[in-house]
C-alpha positions as CSV (number, residue, x, y, z in Angstrom):
1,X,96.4,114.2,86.9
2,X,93.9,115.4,84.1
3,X,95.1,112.9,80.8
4,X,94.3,116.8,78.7
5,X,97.1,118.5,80.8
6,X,100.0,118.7,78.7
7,X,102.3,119.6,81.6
8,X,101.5,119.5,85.8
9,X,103.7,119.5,88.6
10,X,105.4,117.0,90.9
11,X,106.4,117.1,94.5
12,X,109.5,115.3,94.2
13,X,110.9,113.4,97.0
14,X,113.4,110.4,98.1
15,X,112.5,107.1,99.6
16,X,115.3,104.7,99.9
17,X,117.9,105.5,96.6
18,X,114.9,106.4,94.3
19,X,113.4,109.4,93.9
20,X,109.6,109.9,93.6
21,X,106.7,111.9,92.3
22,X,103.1,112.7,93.3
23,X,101.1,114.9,91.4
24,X,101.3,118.6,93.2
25,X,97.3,118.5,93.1
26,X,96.9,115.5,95.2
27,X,99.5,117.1,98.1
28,X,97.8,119.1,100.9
29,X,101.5,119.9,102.6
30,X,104.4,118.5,103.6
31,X,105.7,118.6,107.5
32,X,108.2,118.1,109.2
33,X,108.8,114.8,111.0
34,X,106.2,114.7,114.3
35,X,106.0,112.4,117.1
36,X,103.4,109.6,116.1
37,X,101.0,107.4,118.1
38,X,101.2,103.7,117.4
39,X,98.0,102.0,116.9
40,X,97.3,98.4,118.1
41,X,97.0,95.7,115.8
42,X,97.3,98.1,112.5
43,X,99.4,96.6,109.5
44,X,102.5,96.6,109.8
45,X,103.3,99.6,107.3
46,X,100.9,102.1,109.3
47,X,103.4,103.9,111.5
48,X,100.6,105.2,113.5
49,X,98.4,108.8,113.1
50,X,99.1,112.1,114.6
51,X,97.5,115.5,114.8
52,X,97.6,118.3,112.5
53,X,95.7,120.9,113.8
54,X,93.1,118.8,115.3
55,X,92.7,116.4,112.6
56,X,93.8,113.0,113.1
57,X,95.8,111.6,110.1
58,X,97.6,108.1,109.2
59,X,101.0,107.8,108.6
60,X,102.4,105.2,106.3
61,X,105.7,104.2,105.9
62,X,106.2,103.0,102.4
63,X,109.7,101.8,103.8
64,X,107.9,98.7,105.5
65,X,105.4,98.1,102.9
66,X,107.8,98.2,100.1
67,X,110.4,96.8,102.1
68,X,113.0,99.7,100.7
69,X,116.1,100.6,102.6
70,X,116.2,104.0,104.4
71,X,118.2,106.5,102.5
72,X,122.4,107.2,103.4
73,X,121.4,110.6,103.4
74,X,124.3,113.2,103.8
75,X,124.8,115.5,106.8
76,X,122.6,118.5,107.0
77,X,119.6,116.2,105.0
78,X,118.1,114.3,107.7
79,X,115.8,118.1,108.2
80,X,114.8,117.5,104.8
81,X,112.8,114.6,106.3
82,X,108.9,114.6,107.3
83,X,105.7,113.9,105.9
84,X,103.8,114.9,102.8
85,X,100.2,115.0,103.6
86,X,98.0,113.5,100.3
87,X,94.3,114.3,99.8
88,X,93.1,110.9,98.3
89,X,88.9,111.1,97.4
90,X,88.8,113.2,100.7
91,X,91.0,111.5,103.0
92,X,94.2,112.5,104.2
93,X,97.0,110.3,104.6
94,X,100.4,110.6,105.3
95,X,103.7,109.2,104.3
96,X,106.7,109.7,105.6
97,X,109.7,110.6,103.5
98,X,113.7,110.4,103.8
99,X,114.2,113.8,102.4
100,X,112.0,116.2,100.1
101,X,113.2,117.3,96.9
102,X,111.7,119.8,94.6
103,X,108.7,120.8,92.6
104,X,108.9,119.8,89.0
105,X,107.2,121.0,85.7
106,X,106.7,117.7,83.7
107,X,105.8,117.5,80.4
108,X,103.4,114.8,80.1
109,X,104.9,113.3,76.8
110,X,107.9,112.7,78.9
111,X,106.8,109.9,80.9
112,X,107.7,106.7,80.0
113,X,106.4,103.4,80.8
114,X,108.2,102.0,84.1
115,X,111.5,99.9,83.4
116,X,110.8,96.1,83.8
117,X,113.6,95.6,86.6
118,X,112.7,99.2,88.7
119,X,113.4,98.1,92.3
120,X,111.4,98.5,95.4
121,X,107.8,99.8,94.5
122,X,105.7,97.5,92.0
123,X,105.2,98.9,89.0
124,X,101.9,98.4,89.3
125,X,101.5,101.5,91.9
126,X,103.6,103.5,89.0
127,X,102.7,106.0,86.5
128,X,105.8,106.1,84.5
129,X,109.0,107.3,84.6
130,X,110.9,110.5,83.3
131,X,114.2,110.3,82.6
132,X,116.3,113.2,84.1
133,X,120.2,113.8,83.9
134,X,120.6,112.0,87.6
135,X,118.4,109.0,86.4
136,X,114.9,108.2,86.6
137,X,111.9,109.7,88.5
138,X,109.6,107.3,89.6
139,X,105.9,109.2,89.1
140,X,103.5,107.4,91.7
141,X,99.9,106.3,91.0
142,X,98.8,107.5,94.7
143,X,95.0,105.8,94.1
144,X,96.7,102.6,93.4
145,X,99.0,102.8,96.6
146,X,96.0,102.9,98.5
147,X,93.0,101.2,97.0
148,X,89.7,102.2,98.1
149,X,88.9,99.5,100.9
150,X,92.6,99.8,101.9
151,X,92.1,103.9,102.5
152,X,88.7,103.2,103.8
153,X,90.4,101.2,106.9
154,X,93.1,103.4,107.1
155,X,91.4,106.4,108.0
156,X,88.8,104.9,110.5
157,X,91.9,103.6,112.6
């Protein structure tokens, strides 16, 4: 996010009962659920990596590292599942996700420092919030999810 944008877009999404944000600029896409290989003796939050048109990418589940509860999600919304690809400093990482939301036009005076009690991810991986009419969305600081050493092992896996 560029601090002199007044507004940018987020890909919205849910993990667990929270819904999230990542800014639109640091998504390359967002696929549907594919099978993934396990890798030996990766932490435990790497799911494994699979291909995406020949290029071999880590998937993450933010479930396990956060230790959040999958979603209840209602019938019809377990297609709305997958993975959203992020582009962090040139690496591509993946995350999976209980069920993509929307894009969103945020105004950047509308974030909010993060709630003391915000459960599941620390707020030290956050943003801000906004405050919508069905509660808050969580905006994520993607380069403090995965610090540079972190992303470094992560995509030589």
């Amino acid at each position: 996010m560029s601090i002199l944008d007044a507004q940018f877009q987020l890909v919205t999404f849910q993990l667990g009962e929270e819904i999230y944000g990542v800014d639109i600029m640091d998504v390359k896409e967002i696929v549907k659920v594919q099978d993934v290989r396990a890798i030996p003796n990766a932490p435990h939050y790497v799911e494994g990596i699979f291909n995406l048109r020949s290029e071999i990418i880590p998937i993450i589940n933010l479930h396990k590292r956060f230790h959040l509860k999958k979603a209840q999600l209602e019938e019809g919304d377990e297609y709305m599942g997958g993975f959203i690809i992020l582009n962090i400093e040139g690496s591509k990482i993946g995350i999976i996700i209980d069920r993509i939301a929307r894009v969103v036009m945020i105004q950047r005076d509308d974030i909010q420092p993060p709630p003391q009690m915000i459960s599941g991810i620390g707020a030290e991986y956050i943003n801000g919030v906004v405050r919508q009419e069905e509660g808050y969305l969580i905006v994520l600081d993607i380069r403090r999810l995965f610090d540079p050493k972190e992303l470094q092992k992560l995509v030589s896996l």
